[in-house]
BALUM-55011 format. One record per atom (N, C-alpha, C): x, y, z; residue number from 0; atom name. Coordinates in pm, 1 decimal. Example, Ala and Ser with C-alpha at 12.3 -4.5 7.8 and 13.67 -1.06 7.14 Angstrom:
2
+----------+----------+----------+-----+------+
|       xx |       yy |       zz |  nr | atom |
+----------+----------+----------+-----+------+
|   1319.0 |   -569.0 |    780.0 |   0 |    N |
|   1230.0 |   -450.0 |    780.0 |   0 |   CA |
|   1320.0 |   -330.0 |    780.0 |   0 |    C |
|   1285.0 |   -225.0 |    708.0 |   1 |    N |
|   1367.0 |   -106.0 |    714.0 |   1 |   CA |
|   1290.0 |      3.0 |    787.0 |   1 |    C |
+----------+----------+----------+-----+------+
This chain:
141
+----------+----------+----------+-----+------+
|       xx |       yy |       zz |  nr | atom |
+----------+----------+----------+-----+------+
|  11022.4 |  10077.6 |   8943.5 |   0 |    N |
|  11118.1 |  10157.1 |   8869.5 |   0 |   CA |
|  11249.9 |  10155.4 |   8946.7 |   0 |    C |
|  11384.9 |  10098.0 |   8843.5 |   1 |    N |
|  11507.5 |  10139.4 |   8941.9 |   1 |   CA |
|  11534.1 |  10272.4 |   8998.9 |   1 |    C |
|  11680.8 |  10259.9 |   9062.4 |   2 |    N |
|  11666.9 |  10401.0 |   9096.0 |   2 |   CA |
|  11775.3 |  10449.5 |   8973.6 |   2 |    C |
|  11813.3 |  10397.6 |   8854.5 |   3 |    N |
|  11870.3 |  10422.4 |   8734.8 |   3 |   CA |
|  11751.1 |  10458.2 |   8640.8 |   3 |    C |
|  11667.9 |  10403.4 |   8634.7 |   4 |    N |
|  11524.6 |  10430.0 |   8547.6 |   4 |   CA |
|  11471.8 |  10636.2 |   8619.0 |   4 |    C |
|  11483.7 |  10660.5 |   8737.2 |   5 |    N |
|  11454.2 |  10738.3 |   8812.6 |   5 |   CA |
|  11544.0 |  10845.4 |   8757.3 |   5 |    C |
|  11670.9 |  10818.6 |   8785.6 |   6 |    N |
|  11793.4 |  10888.7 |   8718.5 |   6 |   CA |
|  11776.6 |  10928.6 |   8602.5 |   6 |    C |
|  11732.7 |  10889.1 |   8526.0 |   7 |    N |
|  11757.6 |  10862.0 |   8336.5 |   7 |   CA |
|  11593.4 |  10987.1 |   8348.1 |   7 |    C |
|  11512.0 |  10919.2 |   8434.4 |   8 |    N |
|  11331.3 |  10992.1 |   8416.6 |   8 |   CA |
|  11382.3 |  11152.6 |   8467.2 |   8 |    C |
|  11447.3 |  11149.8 |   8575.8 |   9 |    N |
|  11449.5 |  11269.4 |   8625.6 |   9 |   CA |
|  11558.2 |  11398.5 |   8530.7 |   9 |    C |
|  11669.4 |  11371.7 |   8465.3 |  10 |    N |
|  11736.9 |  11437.9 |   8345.2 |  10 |   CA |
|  11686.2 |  11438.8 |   8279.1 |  10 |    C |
|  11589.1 |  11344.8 |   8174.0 |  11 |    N |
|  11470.9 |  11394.2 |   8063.2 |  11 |   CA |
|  11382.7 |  11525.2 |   8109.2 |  11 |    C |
|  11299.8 |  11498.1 |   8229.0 |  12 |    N |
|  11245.2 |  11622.9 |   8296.1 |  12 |   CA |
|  11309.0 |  11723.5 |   8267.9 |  12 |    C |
|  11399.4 |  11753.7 |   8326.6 |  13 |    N |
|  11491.7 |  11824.3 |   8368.7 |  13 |   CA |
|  11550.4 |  11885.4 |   8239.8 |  13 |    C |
|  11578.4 |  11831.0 |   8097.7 |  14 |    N |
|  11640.0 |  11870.4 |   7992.4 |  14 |   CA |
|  11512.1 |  11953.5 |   7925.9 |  14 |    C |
|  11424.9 |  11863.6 |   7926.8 |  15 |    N |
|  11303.8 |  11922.2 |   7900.8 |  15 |   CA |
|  11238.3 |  12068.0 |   7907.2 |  15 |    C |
|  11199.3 |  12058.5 |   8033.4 |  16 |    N |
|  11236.5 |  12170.8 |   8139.4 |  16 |   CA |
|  11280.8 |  12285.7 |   8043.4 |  16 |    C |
|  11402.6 |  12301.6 |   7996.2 |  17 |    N |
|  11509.4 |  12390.1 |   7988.3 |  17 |   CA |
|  11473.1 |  12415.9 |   7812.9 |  17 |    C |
|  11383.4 |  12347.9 |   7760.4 |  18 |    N |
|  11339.8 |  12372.6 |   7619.8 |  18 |   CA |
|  11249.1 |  12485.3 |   7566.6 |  18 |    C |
|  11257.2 |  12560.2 |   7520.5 |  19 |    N |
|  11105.5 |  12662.7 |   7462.9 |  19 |   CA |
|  11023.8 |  12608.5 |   7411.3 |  19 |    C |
|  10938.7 |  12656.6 |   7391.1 |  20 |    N |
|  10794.3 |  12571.4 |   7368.3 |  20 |   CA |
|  10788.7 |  12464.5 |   7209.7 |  20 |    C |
|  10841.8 |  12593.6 |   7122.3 |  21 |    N |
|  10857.8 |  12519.6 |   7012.6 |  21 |   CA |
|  10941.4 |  12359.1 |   7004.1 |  21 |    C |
|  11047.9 |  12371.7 |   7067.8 |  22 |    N |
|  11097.6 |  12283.7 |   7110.3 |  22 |   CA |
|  11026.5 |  12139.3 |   7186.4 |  22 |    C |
|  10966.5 |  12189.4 |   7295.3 |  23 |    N |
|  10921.2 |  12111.3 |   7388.2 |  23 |   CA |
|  10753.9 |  12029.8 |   7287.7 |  23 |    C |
|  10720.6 |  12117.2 |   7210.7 |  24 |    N |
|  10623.1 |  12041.9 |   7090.9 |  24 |   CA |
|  10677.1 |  11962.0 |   6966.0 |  24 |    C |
|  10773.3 |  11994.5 |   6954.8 |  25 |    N |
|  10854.7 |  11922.6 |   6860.5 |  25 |   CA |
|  10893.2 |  11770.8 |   6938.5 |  25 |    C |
|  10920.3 |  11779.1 |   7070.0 |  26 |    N |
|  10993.1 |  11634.3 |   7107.6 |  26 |   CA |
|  10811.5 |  11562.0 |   7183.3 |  26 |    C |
|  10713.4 |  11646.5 |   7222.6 |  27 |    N |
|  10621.1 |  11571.4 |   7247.1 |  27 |   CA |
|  10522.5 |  11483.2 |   7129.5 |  27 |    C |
|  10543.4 |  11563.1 |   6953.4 |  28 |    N |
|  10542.4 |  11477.1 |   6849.5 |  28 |   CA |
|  10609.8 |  11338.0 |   6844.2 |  28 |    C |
|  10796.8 |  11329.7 |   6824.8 |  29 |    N |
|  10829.1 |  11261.1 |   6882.3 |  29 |   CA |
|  10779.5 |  11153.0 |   6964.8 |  29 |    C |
|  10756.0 |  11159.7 |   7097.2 |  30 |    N |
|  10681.9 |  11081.1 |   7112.2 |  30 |   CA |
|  10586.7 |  11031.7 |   7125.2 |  30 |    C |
|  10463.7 |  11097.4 |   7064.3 |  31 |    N |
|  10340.6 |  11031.1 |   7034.3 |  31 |   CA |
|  10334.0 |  10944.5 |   6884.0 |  31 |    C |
|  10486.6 |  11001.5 |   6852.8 |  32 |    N |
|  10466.8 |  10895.4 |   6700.2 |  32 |   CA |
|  10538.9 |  10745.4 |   6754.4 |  32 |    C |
|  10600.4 |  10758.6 |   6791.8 |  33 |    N |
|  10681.2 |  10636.6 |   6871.8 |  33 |   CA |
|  10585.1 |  10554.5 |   6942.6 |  33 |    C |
|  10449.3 |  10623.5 |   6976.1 |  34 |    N |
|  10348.0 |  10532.7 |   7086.7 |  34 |   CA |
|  10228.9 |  10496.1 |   6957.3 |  34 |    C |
|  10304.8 |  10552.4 |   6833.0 |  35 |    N |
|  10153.6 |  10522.9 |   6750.3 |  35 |   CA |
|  10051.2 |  10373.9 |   6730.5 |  35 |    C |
|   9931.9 |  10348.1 |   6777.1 |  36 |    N |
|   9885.0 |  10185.8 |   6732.8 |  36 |   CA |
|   9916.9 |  10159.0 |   6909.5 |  36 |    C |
|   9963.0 |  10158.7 |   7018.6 |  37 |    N |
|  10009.9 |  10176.7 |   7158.6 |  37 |   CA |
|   9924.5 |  10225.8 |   7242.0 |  37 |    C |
|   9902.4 |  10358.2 |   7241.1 |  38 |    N |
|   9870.1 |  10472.5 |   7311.1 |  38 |   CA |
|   9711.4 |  10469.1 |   7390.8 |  38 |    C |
|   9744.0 |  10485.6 |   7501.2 |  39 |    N |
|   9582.0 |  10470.0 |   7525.6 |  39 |   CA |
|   9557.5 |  10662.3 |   7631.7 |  39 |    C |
|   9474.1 |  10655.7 |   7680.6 |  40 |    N |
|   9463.1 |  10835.7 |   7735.7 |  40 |   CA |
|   9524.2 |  10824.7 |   7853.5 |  40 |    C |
|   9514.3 |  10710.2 |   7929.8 |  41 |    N |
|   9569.0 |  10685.7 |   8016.5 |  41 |   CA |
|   9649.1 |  10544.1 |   8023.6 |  41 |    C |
|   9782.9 |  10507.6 |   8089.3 |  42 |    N |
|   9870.2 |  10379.3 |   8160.2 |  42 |   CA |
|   9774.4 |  10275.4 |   8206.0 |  42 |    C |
|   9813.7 |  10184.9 |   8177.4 |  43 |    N |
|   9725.0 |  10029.3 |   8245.3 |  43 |   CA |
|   9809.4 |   9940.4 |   8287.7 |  43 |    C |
|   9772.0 |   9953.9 |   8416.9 |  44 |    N |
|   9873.0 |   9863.4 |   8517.8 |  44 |   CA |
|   9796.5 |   9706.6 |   8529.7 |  44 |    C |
|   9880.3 |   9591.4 |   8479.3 |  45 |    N |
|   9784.3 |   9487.5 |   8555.1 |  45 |   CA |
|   9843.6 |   9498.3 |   8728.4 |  45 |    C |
|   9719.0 |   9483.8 |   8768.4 |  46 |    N |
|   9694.0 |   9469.6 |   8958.4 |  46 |   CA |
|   9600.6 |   9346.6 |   8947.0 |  46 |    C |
|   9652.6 |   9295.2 |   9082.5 |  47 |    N |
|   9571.5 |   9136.2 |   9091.5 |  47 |   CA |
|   9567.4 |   9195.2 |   9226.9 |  47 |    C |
|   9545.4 |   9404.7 |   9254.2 |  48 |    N |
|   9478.1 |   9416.2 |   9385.1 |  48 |   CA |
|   9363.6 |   9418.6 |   9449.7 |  48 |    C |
|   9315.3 |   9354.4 |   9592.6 |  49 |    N |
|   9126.4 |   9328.9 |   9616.6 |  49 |   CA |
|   9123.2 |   9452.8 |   9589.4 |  49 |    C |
|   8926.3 |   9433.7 |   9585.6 |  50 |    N |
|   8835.6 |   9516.7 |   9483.6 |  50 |   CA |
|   8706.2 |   9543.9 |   9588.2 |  50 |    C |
|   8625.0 |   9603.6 |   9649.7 |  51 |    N |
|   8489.0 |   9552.3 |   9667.5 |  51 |   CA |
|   8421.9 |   9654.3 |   9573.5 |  51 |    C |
|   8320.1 |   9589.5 |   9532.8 |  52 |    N |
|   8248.7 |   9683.1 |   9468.6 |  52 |   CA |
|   8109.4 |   9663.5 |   9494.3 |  52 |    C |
|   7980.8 |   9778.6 |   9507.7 |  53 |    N |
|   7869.2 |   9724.7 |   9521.7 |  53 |   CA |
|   7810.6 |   9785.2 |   9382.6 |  53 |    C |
|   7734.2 |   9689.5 |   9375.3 |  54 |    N |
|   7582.8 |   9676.7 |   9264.3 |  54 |   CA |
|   7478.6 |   9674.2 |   9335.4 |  54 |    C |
|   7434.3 |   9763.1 |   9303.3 |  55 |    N |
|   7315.2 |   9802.2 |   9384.2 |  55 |   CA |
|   7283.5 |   9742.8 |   9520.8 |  55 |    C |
|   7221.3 |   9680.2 |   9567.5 |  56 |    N |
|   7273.4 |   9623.9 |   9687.7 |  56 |   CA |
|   7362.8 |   9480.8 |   9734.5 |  56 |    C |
|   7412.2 |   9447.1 |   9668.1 |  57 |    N |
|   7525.5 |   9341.6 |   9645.7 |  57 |   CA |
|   7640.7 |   9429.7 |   9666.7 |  57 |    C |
|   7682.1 |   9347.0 |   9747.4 |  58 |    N |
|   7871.3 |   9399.7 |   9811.0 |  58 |   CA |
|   7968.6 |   9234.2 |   9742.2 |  58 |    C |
|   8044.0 |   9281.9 |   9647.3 |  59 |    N |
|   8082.3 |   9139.6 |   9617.3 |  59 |   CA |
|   8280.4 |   9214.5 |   9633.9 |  59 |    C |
|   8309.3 |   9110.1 |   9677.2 |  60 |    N |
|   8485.0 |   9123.3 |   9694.0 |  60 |   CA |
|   8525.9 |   9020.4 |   9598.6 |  60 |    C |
|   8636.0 |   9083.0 |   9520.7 |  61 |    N |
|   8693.2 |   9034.2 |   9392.8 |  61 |   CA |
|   8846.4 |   9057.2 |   9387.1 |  61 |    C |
|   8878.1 |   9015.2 |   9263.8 |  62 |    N |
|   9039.7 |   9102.1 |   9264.5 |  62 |   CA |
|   9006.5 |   9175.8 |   9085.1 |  62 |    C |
|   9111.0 |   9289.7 |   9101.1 |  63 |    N |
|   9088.1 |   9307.9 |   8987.6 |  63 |   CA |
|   9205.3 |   9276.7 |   8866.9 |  63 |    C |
|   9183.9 |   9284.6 |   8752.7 |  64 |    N |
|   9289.1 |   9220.7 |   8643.6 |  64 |   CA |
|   9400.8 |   9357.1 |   8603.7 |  64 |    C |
|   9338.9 |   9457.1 |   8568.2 |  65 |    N |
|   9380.3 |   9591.7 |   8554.8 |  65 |   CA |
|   9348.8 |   9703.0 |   8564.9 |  65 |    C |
|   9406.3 |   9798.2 |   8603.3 |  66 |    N |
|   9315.7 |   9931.6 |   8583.3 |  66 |   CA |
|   9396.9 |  10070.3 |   8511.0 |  66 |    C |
|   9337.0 |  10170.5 |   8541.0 |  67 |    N |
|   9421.9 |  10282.6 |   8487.9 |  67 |   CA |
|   9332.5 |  10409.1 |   8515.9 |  67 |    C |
|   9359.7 |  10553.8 |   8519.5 |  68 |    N |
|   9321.2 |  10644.9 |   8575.7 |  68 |   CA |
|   9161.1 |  10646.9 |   8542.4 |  68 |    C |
|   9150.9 |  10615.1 |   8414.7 |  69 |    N |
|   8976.0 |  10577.4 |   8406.8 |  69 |   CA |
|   8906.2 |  10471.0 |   8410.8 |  69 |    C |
|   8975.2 |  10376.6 |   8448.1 |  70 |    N |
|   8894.6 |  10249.9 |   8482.4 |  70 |   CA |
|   8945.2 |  10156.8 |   8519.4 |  70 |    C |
|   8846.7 |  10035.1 |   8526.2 |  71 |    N |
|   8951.1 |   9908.7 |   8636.3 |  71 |   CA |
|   8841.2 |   9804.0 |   8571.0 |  71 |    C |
|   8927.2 |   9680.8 |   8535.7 |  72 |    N |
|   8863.5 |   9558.0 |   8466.8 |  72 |   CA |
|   8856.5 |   9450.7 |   8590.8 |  72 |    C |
|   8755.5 |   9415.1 |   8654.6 |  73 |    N |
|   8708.0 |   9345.2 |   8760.1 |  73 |   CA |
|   8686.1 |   9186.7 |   8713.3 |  73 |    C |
|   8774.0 |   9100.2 |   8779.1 |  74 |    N |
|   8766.5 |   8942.7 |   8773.2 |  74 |   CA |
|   8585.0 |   8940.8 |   8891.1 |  74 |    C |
|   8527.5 |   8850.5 |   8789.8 |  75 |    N |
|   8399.0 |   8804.6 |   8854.8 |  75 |   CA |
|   8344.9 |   8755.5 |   8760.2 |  75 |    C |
|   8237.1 |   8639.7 |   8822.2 |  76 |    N |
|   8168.2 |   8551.0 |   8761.4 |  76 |   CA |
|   8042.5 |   8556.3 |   8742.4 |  76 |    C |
|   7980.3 |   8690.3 |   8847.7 |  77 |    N |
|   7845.8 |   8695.8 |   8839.4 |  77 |   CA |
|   7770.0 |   8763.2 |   8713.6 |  77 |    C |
|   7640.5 |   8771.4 |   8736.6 |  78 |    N |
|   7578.5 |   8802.6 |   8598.1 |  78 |   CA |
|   7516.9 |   8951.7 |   8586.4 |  78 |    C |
|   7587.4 |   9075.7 |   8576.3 |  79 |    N |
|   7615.9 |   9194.0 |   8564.4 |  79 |   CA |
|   7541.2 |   9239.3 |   8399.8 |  79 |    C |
|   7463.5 |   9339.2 |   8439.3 |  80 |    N |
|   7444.7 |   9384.7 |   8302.9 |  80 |   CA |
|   7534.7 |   9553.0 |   8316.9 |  80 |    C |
|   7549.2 |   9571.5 |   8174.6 |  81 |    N |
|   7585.3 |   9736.5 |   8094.2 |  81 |   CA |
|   7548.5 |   9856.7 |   8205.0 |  81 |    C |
|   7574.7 |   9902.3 |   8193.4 |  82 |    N |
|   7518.4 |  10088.2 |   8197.4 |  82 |   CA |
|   7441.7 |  10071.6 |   8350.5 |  82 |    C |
|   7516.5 |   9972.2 |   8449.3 |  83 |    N |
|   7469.1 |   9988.2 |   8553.8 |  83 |   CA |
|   7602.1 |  10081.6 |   8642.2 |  83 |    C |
|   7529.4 |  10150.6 |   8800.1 |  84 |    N |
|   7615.0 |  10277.0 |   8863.7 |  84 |   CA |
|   7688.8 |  10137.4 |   8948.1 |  84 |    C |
|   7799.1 |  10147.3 |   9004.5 |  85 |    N |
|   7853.8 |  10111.9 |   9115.0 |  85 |   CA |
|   7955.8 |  10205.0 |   9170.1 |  85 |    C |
|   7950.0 |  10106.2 |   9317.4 |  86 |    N |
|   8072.7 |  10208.4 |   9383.7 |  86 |   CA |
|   8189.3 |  10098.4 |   9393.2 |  86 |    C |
|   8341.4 |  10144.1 |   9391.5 |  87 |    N |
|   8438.3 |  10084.6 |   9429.0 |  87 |   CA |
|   8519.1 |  10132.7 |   9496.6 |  87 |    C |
|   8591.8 |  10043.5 |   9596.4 |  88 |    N |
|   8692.3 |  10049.8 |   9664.2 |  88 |   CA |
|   8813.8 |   9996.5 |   9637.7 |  88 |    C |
|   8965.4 |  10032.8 |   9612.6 |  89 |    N |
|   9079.1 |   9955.6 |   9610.8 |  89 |   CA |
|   9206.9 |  10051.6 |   9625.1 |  89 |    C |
|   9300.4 |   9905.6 |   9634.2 |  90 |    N |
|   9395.0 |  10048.7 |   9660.2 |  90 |   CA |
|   9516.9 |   9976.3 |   9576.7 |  90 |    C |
|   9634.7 |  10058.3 |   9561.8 |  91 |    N |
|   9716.9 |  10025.3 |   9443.2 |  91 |   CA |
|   9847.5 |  10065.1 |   9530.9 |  91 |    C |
|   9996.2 |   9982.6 |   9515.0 |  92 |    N |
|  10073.8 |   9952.7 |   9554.5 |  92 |   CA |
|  10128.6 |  10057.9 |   9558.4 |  92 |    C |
|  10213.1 |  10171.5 |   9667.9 |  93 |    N |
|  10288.0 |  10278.9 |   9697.1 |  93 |   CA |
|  10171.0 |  10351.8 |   9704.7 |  93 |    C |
|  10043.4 |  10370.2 |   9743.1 |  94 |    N |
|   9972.9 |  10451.5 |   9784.1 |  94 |   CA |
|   9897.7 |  10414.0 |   9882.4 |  94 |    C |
|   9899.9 |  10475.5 |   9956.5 |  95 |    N |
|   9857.3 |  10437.4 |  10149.6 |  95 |   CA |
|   9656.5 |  10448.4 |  10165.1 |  95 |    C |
|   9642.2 |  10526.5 |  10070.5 |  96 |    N |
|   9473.6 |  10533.8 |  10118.1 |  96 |   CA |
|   9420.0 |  10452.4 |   9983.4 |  96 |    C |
|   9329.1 |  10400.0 |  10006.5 |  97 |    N |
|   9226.6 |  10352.4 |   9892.6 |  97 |   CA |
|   9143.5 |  10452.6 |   9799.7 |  97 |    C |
|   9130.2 |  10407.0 |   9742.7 |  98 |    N |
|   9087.4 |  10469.2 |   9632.8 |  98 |   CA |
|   8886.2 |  10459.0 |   9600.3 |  98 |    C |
|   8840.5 |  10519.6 |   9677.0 |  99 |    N |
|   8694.9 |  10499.1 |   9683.0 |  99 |   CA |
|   8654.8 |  10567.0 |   9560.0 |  99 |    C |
|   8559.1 |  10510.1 |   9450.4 | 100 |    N |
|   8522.3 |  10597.4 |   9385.4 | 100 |   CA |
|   8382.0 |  10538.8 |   9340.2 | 100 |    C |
|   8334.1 |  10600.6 |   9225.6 | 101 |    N |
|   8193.6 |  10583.2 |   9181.5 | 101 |   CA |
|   8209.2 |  10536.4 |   8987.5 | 101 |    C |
|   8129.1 |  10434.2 |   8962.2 | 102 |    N |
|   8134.7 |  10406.5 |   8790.5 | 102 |   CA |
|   8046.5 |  10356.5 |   8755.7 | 102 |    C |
|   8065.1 |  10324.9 |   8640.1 | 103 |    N |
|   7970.7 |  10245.1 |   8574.1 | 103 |   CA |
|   8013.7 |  10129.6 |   8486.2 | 103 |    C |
|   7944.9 |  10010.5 |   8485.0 | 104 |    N |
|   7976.1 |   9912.2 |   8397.3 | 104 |   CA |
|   7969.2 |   9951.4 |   8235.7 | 104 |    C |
|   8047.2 |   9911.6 |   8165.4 | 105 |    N |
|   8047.8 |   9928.9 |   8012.7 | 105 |   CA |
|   8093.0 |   9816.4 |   7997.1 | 105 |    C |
|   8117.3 |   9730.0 |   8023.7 | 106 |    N |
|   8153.0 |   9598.7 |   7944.2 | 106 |   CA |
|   8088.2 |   9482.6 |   8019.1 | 106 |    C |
|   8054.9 |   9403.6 |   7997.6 | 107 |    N |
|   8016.4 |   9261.6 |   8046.0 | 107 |   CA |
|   8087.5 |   9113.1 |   8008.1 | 107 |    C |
|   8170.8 |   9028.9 |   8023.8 | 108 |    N |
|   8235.3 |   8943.5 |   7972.1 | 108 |   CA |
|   8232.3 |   8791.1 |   8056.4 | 108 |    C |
|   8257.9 |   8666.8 |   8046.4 | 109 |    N |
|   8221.9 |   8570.6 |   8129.8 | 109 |   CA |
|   8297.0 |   8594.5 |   8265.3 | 109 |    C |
|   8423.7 |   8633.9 |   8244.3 | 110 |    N |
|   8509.1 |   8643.7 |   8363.1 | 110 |   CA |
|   8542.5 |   8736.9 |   8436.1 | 110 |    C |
|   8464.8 |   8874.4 |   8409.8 | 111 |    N |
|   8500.9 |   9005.9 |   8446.2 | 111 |   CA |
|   8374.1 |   9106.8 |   8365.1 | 111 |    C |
|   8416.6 |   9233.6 |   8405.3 | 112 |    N |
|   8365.0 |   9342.5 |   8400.4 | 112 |   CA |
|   8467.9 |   9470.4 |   8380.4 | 112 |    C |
|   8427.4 |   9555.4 |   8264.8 | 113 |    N |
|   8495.3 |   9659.8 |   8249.4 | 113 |   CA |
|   8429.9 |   9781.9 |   8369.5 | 113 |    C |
|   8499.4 |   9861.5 |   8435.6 | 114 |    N |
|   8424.5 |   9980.2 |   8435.7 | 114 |   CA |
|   8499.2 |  10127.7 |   8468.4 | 114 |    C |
|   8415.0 |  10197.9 |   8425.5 | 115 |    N |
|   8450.7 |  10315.4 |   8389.0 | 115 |   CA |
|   8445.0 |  10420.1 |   8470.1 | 115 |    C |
|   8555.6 |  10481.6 |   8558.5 | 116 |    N |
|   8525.3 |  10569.8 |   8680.8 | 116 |   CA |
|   8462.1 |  10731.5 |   8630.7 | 116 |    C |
|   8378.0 |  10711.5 |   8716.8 | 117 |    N |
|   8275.7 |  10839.5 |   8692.9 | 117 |   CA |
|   8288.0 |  10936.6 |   8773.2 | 117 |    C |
|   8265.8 |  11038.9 |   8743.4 | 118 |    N |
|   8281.6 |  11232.4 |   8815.4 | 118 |   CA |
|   8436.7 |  11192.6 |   8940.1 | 118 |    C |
|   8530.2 |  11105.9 |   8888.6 | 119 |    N |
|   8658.6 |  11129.8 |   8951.6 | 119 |   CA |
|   8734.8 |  11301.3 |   8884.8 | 119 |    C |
|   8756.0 |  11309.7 |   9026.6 | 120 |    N |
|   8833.2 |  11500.4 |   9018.1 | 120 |   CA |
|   8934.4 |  11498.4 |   8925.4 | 120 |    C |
|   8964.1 |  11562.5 |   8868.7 | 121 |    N |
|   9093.8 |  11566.6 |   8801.8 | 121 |   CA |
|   9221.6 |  11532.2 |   8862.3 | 121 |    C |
|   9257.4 |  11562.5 |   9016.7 | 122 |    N |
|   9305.3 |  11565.6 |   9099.7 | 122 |   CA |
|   9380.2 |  11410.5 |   9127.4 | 122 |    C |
|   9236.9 |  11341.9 |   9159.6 | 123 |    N |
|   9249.9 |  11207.4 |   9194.5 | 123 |   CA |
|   9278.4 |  11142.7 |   9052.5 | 123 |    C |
|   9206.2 |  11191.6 |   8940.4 | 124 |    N |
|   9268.3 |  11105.9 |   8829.4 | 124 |   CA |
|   9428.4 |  11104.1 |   8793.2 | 124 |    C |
|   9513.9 |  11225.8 |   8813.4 | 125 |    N |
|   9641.4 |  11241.0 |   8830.8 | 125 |   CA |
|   9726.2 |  11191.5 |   8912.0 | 125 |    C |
|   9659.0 |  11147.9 |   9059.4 | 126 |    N |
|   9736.8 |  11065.0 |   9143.4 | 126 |   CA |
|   9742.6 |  10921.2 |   9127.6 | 126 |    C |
|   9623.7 |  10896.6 |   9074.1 | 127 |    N |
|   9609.0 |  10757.6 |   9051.9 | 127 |   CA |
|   9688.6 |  10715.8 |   8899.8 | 127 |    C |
|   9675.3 |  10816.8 |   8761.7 | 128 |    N |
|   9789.6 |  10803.3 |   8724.7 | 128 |   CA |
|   9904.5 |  10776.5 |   8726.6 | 128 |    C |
|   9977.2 |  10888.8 |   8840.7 | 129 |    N |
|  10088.3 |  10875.8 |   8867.1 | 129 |   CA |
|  10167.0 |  10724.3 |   8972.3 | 129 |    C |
|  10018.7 |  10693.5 |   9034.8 | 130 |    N |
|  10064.7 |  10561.6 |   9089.1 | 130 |   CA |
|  10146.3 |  10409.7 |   8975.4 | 130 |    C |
|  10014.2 |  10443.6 |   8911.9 | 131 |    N |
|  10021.3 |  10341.7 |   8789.7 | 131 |   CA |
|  10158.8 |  10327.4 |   8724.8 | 131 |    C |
|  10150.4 |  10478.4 |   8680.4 | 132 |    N |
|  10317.4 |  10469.8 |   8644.9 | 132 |   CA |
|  10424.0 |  10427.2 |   8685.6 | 132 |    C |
|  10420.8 |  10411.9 |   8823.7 | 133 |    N |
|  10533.4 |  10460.3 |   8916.5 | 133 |   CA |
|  10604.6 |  10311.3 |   8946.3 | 133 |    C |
|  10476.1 |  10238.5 |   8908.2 | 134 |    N |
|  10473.1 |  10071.1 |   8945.5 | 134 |   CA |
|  10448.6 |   9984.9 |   8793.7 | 134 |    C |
|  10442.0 |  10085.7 |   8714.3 | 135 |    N |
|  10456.0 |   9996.8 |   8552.6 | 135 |   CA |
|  10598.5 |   9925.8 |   8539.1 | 135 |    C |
|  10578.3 |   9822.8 |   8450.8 | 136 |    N |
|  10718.0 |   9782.1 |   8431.0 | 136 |   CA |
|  10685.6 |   9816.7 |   8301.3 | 136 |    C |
|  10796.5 |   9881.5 |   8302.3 | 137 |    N |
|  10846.8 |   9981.5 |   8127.1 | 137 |   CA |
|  10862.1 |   9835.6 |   8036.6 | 137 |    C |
|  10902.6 |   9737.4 |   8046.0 | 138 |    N |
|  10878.8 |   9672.4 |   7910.2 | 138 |   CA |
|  10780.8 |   9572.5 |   7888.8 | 138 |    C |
|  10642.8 |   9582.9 |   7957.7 | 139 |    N |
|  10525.9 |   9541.7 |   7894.3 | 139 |   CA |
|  10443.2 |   9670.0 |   7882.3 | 139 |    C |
|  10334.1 |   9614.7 |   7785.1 | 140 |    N |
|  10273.2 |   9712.8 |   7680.5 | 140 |   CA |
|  10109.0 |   9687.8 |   7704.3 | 140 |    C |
+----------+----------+----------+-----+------+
């Protein structure tokens, strides 16, 4: 993000801010109609950052394709089934600690794996949000 993008983000806040509620629901319509067919619950950053993840007792190091506060799509070739637990490790650009967490596979595909972060705090799902964001480039989708 420039530091003009920052500028422009931080006066929206800021105007915002200064709105009553009615108001401040009126412009968050706004833009959820603008994201309509778009919108996902959470930002998806592609990262081509390392990954380890274990499957049950397999430790395999990968990179991953994308992720976002609930999940991360894992480049790999091996032969992974559904609705299995893993743990992962990674870490995402402007944030200093890694990101250890716990999921599960929901997708299976030749070149990757979807999965879905499990009992993450609310806490950590907001930071890791806010990373994503912070490092999106506003004009891909």
């Amino acid at each position: 993000m420039t530091d003009a993008d920052k500028t422009t983000l931080n006066e929206i806040i800021r105007r915002v801010h200064n709105l009553n509620g009615e108001q401040k629901n009126e412009i968050l319509n706004i833009l959820k109609s603008w994201q309509t067919g778009r919108q996902r619950e959470y930002q998806r950053l592609e990262a081509k950052t390392g990954v380890d993840i274990v499957v049950g007792d397999s430790l395999i190091k990968t990179t991953a394709k994308d992720l976002s506060a609930s999940g991360i799509y894992i480049n790999t070739s091996g032969k992974f089934t559904a609705n299995k637990d893993v743990r992962i490790v990674f870490s995402v650009p402007g944030y200093e600690k890694p990101f250890k967490l716990h999921g599960l596979i929901v997708r299976v595909e030749q070149n990757g794996m979807a999965v879905r972060f499990e009992n993450i705090t609310p806490y950590f799902k907001q930071i890791l949000d806010d990373v994503i964001w912070e490092n999106k480039d506003p004009d891909k989708d």
